[in-house]
C-alpha positions in Angstrom: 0.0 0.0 0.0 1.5 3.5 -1.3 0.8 5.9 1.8 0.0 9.5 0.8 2.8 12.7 1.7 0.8 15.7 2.6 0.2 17.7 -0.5 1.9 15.0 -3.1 0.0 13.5 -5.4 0.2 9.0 -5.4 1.2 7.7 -8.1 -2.3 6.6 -9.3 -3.2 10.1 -9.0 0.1 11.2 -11.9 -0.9 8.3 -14.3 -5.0 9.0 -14.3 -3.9 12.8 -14.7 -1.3 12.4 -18.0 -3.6 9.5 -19.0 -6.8 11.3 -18.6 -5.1 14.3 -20.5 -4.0 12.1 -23.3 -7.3 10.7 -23.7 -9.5 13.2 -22.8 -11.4 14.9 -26.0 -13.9 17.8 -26.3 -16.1 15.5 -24.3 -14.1 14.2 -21.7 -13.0 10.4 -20.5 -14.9 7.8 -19.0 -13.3 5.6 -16.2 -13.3 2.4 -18.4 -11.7 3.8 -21.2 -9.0 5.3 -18.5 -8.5 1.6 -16.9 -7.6 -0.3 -20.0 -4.9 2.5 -20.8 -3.4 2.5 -17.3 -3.8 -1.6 -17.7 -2.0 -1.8 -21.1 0.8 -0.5 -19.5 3.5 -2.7 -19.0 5.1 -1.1 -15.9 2.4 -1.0 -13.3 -1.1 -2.7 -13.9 -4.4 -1.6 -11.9 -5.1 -3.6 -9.5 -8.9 -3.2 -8.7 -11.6 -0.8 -11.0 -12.6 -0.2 -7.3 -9.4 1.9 -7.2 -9.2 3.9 -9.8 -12.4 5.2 -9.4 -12.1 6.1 -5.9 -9.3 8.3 -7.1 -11.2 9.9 -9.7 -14.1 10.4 -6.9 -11.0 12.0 -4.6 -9.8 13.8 -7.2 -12.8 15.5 -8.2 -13.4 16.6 -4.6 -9.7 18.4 -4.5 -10.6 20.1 -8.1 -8.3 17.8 -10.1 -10.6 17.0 -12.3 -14.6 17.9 -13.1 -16.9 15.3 -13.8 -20.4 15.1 -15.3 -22.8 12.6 -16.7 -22.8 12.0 -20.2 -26.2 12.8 -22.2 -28.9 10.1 -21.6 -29.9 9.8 -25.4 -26.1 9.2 -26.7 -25.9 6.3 -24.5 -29.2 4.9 -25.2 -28.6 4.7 -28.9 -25.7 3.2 -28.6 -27.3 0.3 -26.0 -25.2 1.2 -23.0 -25.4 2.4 -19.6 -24.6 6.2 -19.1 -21.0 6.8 -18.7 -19.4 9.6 -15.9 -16.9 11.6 -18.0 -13.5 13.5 -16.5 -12.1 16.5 -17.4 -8.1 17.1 -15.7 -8.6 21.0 -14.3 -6.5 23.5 -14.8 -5.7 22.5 -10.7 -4.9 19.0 -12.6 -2.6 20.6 -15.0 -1.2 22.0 -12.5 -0.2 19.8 -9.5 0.9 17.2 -12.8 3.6 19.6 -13.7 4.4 20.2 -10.2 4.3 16.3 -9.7 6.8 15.8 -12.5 9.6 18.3 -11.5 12.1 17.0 -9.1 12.1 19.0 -5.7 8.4 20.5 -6.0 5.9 20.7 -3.9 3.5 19.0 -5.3 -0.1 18.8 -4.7 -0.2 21.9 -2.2 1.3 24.5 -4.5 -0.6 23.6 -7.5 -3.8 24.1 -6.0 -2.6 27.8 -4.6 
């Protein structure tokens, strides 16, 4: 178990934010799509959906990301449940960059 450092981001937390920014399009990403990316990745696999979207759930309360429900009709046409879809914030931009250079600090800074 990684244990969180006041005002640092976890590592789950980095890879959802470049991965969600990668993925993300005018309309945002859905937690699936964001779990078979982080999955396919050959350095660290997710080890429970239950995980990752607890994360997205944190990071949406610290302003990391925004979150809203798709459109009821696009998911009914295509035969599927309603997806939740992620934006990464500005904050999210933001505490990645500062997550990224050596030294920083982090989490708290970004979100001044």
């Amino acid at each position: 178990m990684v244990r969180r450092r006041k005002g640092e981001l976890l590592p789950l937390e980095v890879d959802i934010l470049a991965t969600g920014l990668d993925l993300q399009a005018e309309a945002g990403f859905y937690g699936f799509a964001l779990a078979l990316e982080l999955s396919g990745d050959g350095e660290r696999r997710l080890t429970a959906h239950g995980t990752l979207y607890k994360a997205l759930s944190r990071m949406s309360e610290a302003g990391l990301l925004e979150s809203r429900w798709e459109d009821a009709a696009s998911a009914e046409t295509e035969g599927r449940p309603r997806r939740r879809l992620y934006r990464v914030t500005g904050a999210g931009v933001r505490a990645l960059e500062a997550a990224r250079e050596p030294g920083a600090a982090g989490l708290r800074e970004a979100l001044a």
